[in-house]
N, C-alpha and C positions, 0 to 999 in steps of 0.2 A: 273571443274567438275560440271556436269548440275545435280539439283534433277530433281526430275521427275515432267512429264509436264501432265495440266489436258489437256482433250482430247476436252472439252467445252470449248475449249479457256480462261480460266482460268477465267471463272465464276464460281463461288459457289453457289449452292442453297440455297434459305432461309431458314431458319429452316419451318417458316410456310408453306412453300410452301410442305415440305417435309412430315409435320404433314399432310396436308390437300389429298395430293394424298396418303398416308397411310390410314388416316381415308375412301376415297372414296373406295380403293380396300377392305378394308376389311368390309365395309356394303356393297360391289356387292360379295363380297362371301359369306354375311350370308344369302345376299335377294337370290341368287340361292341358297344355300343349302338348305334352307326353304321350297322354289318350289319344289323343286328332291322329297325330304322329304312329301311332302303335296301329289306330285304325286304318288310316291310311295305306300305309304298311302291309297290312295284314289282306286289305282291299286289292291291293295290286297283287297280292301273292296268290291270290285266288282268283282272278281274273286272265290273269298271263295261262302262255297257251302249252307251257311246260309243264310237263308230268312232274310233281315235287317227289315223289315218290321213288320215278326213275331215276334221277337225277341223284337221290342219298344213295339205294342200293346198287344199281349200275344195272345194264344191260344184260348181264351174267349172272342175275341172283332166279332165286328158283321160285315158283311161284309161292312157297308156303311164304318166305324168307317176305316178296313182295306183299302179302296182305297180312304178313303181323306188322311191318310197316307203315303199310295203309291204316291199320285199326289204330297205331299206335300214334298215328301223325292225327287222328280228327276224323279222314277224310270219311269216314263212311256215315259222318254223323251233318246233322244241318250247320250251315254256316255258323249260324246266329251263335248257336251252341259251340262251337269251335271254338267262334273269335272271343268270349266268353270264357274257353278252359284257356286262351292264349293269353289273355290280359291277365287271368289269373297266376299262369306259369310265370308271366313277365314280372308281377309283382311281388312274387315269393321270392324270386330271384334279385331286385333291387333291394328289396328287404334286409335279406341275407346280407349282401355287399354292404349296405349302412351299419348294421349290427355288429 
């Protein structure tokens, strides 16, 4: 009576080897939940119907004060490019914090 046969030709993996492709899947699903999340995020902040701009400087700022603001939040630039210098700024920023 035959036990049962591994199908890898009766190699076993190494434990570490086993550790190490677990550790890799599960930092590639926190680094894309992260993104989704970040985009997401970013998705609604540009869609809502609030001025982000008035809302930092307040109702009282003068207009120079208002469009170095502006230049400096993205807004005068295309999304695409925005959400792009945002993931960027978000990732120098986590970076920082781990290091």
């Amino acid at each position: 009576m035959a036990l049962t046969e591994n199908n890898n030709g009766g190699r076993h993996k190494a434990p570490l080897e086993l550790w190490i492709r677990a550790t890799f899947l599960t930092l590639g699903s926190i680094i894309v939940t992260m993104l989704g999340l970040m985009f997401i995020t970013f998705i609604i902040g540009r869609v809502m119907p609030i001025d982000p701009v008035l809302a930092i400087v307040g109702e009282q700022a003068s207009k120079s004060t208002y469009d170095a603001a502006y230049e400096q939040l993205g807004l005068d630039r295309r999304s695409i490019s925005v959400c792009a210098l945002c993931l960027g700024r978000r990732s120098m920023v986590i970076w920082q914090i781990t290091c």
